[in-house]
N, C-alpha and C positions, 0 to 999 in steps of 0.2 A: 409583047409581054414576057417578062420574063421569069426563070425558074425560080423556084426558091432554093435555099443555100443554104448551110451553116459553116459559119464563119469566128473564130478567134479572133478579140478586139483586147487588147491591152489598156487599160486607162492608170490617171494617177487619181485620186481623191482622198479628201478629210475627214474622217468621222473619228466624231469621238466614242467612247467605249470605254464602259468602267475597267477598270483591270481587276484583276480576279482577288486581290487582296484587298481592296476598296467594296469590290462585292460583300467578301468575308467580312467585313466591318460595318458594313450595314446591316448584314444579317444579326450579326452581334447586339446590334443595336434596336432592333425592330423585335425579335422574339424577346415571350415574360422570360420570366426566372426560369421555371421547371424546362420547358426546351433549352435556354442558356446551360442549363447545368448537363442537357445531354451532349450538346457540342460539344461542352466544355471534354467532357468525359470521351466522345470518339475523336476529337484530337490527343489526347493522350494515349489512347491506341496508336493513332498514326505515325505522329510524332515521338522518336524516342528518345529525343531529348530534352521534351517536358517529363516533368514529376510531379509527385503530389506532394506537398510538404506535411509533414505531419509533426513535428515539435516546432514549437513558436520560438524557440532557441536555435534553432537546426536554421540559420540561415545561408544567403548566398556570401562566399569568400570568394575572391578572387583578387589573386596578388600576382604582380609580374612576372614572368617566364623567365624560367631560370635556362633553357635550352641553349646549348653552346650552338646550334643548329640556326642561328638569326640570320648569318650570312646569304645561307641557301633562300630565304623568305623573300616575296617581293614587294611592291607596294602595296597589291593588295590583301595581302596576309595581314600586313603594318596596320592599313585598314581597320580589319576585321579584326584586330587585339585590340586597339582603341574602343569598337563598337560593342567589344564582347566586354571589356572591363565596365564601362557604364552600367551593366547589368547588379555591379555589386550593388548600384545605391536604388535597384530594383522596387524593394523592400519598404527602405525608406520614403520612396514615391506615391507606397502600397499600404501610407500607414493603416490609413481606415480602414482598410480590404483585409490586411490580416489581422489587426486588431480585434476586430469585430467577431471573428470564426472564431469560436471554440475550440480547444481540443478534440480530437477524434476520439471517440467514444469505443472500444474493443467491448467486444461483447462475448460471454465466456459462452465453452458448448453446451453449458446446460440453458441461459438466457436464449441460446438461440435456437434448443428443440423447442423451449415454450413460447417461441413467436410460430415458430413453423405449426407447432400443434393452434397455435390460436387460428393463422390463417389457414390450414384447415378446417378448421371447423364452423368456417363463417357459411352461413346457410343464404341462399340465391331463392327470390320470391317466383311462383310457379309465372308462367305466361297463361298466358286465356287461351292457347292454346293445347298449351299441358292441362290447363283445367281440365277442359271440356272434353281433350282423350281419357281424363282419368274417371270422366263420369261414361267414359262407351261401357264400362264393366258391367255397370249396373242396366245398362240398358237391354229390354227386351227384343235383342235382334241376333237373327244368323250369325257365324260369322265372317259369311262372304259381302254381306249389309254394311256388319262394322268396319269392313276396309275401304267399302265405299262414302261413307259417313266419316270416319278419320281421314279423306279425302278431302269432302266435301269442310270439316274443320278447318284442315289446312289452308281453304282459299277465303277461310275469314281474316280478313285484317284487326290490326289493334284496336280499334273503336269498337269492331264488335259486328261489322256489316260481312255481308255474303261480296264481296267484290269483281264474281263473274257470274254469266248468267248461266243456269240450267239448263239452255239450249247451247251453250256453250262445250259446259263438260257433257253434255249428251253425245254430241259429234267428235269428242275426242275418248270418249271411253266406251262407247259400242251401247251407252242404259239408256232405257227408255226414259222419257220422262216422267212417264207416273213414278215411275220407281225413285227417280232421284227427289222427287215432290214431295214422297212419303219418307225420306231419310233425312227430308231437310226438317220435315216440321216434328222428327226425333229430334235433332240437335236443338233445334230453335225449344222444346220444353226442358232443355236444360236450364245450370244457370251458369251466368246472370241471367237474369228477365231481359226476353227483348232480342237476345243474341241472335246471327245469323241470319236477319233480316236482310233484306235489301235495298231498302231505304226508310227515310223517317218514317211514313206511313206508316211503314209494317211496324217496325220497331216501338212507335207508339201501340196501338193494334196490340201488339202481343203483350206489351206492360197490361192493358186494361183489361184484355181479358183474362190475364191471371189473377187481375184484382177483382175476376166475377162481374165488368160492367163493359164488356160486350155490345149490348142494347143501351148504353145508357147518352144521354146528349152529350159527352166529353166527347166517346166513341163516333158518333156521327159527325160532330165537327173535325175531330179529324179525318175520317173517310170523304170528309167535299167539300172540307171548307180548310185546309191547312193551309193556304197561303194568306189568307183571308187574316187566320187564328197568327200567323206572323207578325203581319202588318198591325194588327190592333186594331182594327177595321169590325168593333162585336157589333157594331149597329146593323152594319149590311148583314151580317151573318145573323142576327135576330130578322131583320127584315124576310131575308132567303128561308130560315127553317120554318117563321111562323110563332116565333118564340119570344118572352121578353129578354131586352137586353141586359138585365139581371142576371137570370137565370143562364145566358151567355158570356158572362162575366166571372158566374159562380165555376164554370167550368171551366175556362179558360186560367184560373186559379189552383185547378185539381191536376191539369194537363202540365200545367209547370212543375211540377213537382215530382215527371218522371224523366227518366236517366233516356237524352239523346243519345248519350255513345255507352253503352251496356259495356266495354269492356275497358270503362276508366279504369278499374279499379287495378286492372292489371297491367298497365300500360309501364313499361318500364321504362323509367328515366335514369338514367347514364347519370353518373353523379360528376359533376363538374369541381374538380381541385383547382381550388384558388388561392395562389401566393402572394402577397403584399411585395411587391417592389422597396416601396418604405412606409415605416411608422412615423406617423406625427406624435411626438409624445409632447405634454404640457410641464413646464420645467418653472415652477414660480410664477412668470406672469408671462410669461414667451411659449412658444411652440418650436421645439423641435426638432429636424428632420432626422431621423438614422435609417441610413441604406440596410439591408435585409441581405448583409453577404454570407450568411449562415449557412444559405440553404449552395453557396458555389465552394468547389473542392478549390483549394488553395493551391495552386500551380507554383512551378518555377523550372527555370535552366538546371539540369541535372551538372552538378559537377563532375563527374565520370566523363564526360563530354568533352568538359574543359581539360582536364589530365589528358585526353587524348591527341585532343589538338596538340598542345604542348610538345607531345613525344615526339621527336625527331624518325622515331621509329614507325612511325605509321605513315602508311601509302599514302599518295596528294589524291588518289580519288577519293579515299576515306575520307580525305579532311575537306575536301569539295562537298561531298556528302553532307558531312557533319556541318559544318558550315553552311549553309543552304538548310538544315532543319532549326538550326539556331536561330537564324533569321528569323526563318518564319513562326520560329515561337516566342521570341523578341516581341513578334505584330501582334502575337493573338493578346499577349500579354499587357500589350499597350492598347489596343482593342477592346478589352475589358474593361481597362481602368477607364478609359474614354467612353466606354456606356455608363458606368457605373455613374462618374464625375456629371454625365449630360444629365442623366435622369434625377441625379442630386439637384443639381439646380435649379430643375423646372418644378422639381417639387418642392424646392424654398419658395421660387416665384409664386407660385402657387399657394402656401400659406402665407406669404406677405399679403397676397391681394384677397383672400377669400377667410381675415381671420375672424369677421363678424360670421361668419359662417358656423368654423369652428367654437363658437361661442355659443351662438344661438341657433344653427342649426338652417334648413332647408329657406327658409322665411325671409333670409339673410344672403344668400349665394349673390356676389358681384356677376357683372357680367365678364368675363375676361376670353380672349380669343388667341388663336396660338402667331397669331401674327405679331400682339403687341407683346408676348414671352420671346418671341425669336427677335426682337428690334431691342429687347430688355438684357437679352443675354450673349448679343452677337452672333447669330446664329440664323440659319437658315429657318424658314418656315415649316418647310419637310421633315427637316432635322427633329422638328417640336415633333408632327404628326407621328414617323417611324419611334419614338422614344417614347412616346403613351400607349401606341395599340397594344390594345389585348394586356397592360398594366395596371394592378391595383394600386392604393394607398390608404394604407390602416388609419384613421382617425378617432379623436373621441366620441364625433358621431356613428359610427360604423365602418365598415369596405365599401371602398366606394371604387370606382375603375375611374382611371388618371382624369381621359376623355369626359367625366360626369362633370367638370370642371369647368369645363370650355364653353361657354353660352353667349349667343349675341344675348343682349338685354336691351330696356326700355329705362326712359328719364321719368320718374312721376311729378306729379306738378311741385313738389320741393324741393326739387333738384336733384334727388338721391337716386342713384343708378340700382337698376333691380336685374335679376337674371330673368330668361324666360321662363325655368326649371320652376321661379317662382311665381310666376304669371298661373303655370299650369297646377302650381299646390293650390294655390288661392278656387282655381277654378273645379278641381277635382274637389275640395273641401266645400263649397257653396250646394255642388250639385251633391253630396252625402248626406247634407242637413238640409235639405231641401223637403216641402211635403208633397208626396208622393201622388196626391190628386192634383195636384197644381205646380209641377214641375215648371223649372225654370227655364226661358228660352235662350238662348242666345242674345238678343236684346236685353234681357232682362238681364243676364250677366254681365254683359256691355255695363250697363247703370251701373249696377253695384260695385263691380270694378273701378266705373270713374269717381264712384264716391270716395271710394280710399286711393285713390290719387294716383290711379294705375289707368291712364288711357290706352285703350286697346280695340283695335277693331274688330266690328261683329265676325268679318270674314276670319281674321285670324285667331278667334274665339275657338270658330269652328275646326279650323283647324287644327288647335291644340285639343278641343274636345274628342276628332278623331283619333289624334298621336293617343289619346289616353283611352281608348276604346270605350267611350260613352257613348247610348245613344244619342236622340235629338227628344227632345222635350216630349214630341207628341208620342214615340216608343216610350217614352220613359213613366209614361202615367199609369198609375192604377187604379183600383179603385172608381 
C-alpha cells in the first residue's frame, strides 16, 4: 500500500469563459432603467474619459491630427486614430438616444432649499412596535415592568404575534414566569385587539373578549373546534357542541369578521418604483413604440482626451492609459445602444402580435412565447428572457411588466388562438359572479368554459384556480 502524496500535474484544456466586457454587456442588458442609470453613473466615476453631455449642440468633433509627431507612431497608434475618429458619427448612430433626453434642468438655490424642506418634512407611518411603546406611558406599571414589557414588545413580529415562547425569555432574562405572564396580558390589552398572542387561538380569544362575548358559541368554537371552523366542516361542529347547524353557521359569520393578523394595519410596505422601459403610444390607427431614454444621463468620449492623445507631448504610458479608457468607453457606449435597440424591438414584436390586446384589453392577449420573438428577430432565446426581466411597458391599458406578455395559450373550437392570462380572467370572473350557496366546481367550470369554445381540462382548471388563490367550491360556500 502505498503513501499518499501531493503532486503538481500540468494539463492543457478548453473552456470557454465570458470575457469581462461581454459580462458588462449582459449586465447592461438584463437590469430595468433605475439600476442602468446607476451603472451608467459609477462608470462615469471611473472612467474619465466619459462625460456627460449636457447641450444637444455641444457634440463630438473630431478631425484629423495635425501632430508633426506621426513618424514616432506605430501601427497601432494608426489603429487606434482610425478607431477613435468613428467616434465622431457616435451621435448620429445615437439619434433616438439623444433625441429623446431633454435638456438638463439647473435648478436655482432657492428651488432647491424647497425640495430639501419638502423632503424633510415628509412624515414616516409609526411601526406596531412604536405603537405599542408609545402606549407603556399610559400603562399602570413599575418602571422596572415597563422595561420588561418593551422587551417583551419587541419580540412581537409584524402580524402582531408573540414569536418566542415565555419559557424561552424566562431562561434568558433570570423572570419568573408568572411575572412575564402578567406583562404579557398588559401588552395583549393594548391596541390593536388581539395583539401579542401566540397564535390564532388566542388572538381570536382576545378580539371576543373585548367584544364582551367570552362565553358566547363563536368563543367556544374557537377554543375546540378551530380546525373544524377552517375547513367548513359546521355540521360536525353542530354534531360535537349539541347545537343546530344554524346557529353554527350564524357564528362562524361573526368569527370572520375579525382581524387574524392585529398588526395589518401597521405593516410597512417598501414602496416599489417603477420605470416603463417603453411607452406604447396610439398614433392614428397604429401603435407606437418610444424607448424611455429620459430617465439615462447622456454620455460621450470627452474631447480633452482626444487633445491629449494628439499632443506629442504627452508620455506613451499616458496615452496607453488613455487609450485603454477610451476603448472601454467606446463598449459601454455601444453596449447601451445595443440594450436600448434589443428592447426596441421586442417591444414592436410585441405590439405587432398582441394589438387586439391593446384594443380590447386582457380578453384579447395572444399567446406568444420568447422563442418565437427570438426566431422573429435573429436572436438568441436568452437574449429575449435577459432583455424583459424586471422590465415594464406603458400601454393604454396600464403597466404592465414586459414578461406579462409571454403566455403559452390554447386553440378554441374556431380557430382563434387565446392566451392563458385569458383562460384565467374568464375563470376568476365566473367564480366572482358565482352564488355563493352553490359555488362552482371545477367541472362545472370545465362546462362553461367549453360552451364559449375554450376547451380546458378540469386538472388544469385547478390549477389556474390555485395560480389565482381561490379556494375549491366546497371552501367557497356560504350560507
Amino acid at each position: 500500500m502505498s503513501d499518499g502524496y501531493l503532486s503538481q500535474v500540468q494539463q492543457q484544456r478548453m473552456q470557454q469563459v465570458l470575457a469581462p466586457q461581454l459580462r458588462q454587456s449582459l449586465e447592461f442588458l438584463q437590469v430595468p432603467l433605475l439600476e442602468l442609470r446607476a451603472l451608467i453613473r459609477k462608470e462615469l466615476d471611473q472612467n474619465p474619459t466619459l462625460e456627460e453631455k449636457i447641450d444637444d449642440h455641444d457634440r463630438i468633433e473630431v478631425e484629423p491630427g495635425q501632430s508633426g509627431n506621426t513618424s514616432e507612431k506605430g501601427d497601432d497608434e494608426l489603429d487606434f486614430r482610425q478607431e477613435y475618429e468613428k467616434l465622431a458619427h457616435l451621435d448620429d448612430e445615437w439619434r433616438e438616444y439623444f433625441q429623446q433626453a431633454g435638456p438638463v434642468q439647473h435648478r436655482s438655490a432657492d428651488s432647491d432649499a424647497r425640495r430639501q424642506f419638502f423632503l424633510d418634512s415628509l412624515t414616516r407611518e409609526a411601526t406596531l412596535q412604536e405603537h405599542l411603546v408609545s402606549q407603556l406611558g399610559y400603562a399602570d406599571l413599575p418602571p422596572e415592568d415597563r422595561q420588561l414589557a418593551s422587551m417583551l414588545i419587541g419580540s412581537i413580529n409584524d402580524d402582531g404575534y408573540l414569536n418566542v415562547t415565555l419559557g424561552e425569555l424566562s431562561e434568558t432574562t433570570g423572570v419568573e414566569m408568572a411575572r412575564l405572564e402578567r406583562l404579557l396580558r398588559a401588552v395583549q390589552a393594548m391596541d390593536p385587539v388581539g395583539v401579542g398572542a401566540r397564535d390564532l387561538r388566542e388572538c381570536l380569544l382576545l378580539q371576543l373578549d373585548r367584544l364582551g362575548l367570552r362565553e358566547s358559541l363563536a368563543a367556544a368554537i374557537v377554543d375546540g373546534h378551530l380546525d373544524d371552523l377552517g375547513r367548513r366542516r359546521h355540521a360536525e361542529i353542530a354534531k360535537a357542541m349539541g347545537r343546530r347547524v344554524e346557529d353554527v353557521q350564524r357564528a362562524a359569520r361573526m368569527i370572520a369578521t375579525l382581524e387574524p393578523r392585529p398588526g395589518r394595519a401597521f405593516a410597512a410596505e417598501d414602496a416599489a418604483y417603477v420605470v416603463p422601459e417603453v411607452a406604447i403610444q396610439k398614433v392614428e390607427d397604429r401603435y407606437v413604440v418610444v424607448l424611455n431614454n429620459d430617465r439615462l444621463p447622456r454620455i460621450r468620449i470627452s474631447r480633452q482626451y482626444r487633445r491629449l492623445m494628439e499632443d506629442p507631448a504627452t508620455p506613451k504610458e499616458t496615452r496607453d492609459y488613455v487609450r485603454d479608457k477610451i476603448r472601454a468607453g467606446a463598449f459601454i457606449l455601444r453596449s447601451i445602444d445595443q440594450r436600448q435597440q434589443t428592447i426596441f424591438n421586442i417591444a414592436t414584436e410585441i405590439v405587432r402580435v398582441q394589438r387586439e390586446f391593446l384594443d380590447h384589453g386582457v380578453s384579447h392577449l395572444r399567446p406568444l412565447t420568447m422563442a418565437d420573438v427570438a426566431g422573429r428577430l435573429g436572436i438568441h432565446e436568452t437574449t429575449v428572457s435577459r432583455a424583459i426581466a424586471g422590465k415594464y411597458m406603458q400601454t393604454p391599458m396600464g403597466l404592465f411588466e414586459m414578461k406579462y406578455f409571454f403566455t403559452p395559450g390554447y386553440t378554441r373550437t374556431d380557430g382563434q388562438e387565446v392566451s392563458n392570462k385569458t383562460i384565467k380572467d374568464a375563470i376568476d370572473q365566473l367564480i366572482a359572479e358565482e352564488d355563493p350557496g352553490a359555488p362552482l366546481s371545477d367541472q362545472a367550470l370545465m362546462r362553461t368554459l367549453k360552451e364559449r369554445g375554450l376547451s380546458v381540462a378540469r386538472r388544469t382548471i385547478a390549477k389556474y384556480r390555485d395560480e389565482l388563490r381561490i379556494l375549491p367550491s366546497h371552501l367557497r360556500r356560504r350560507g
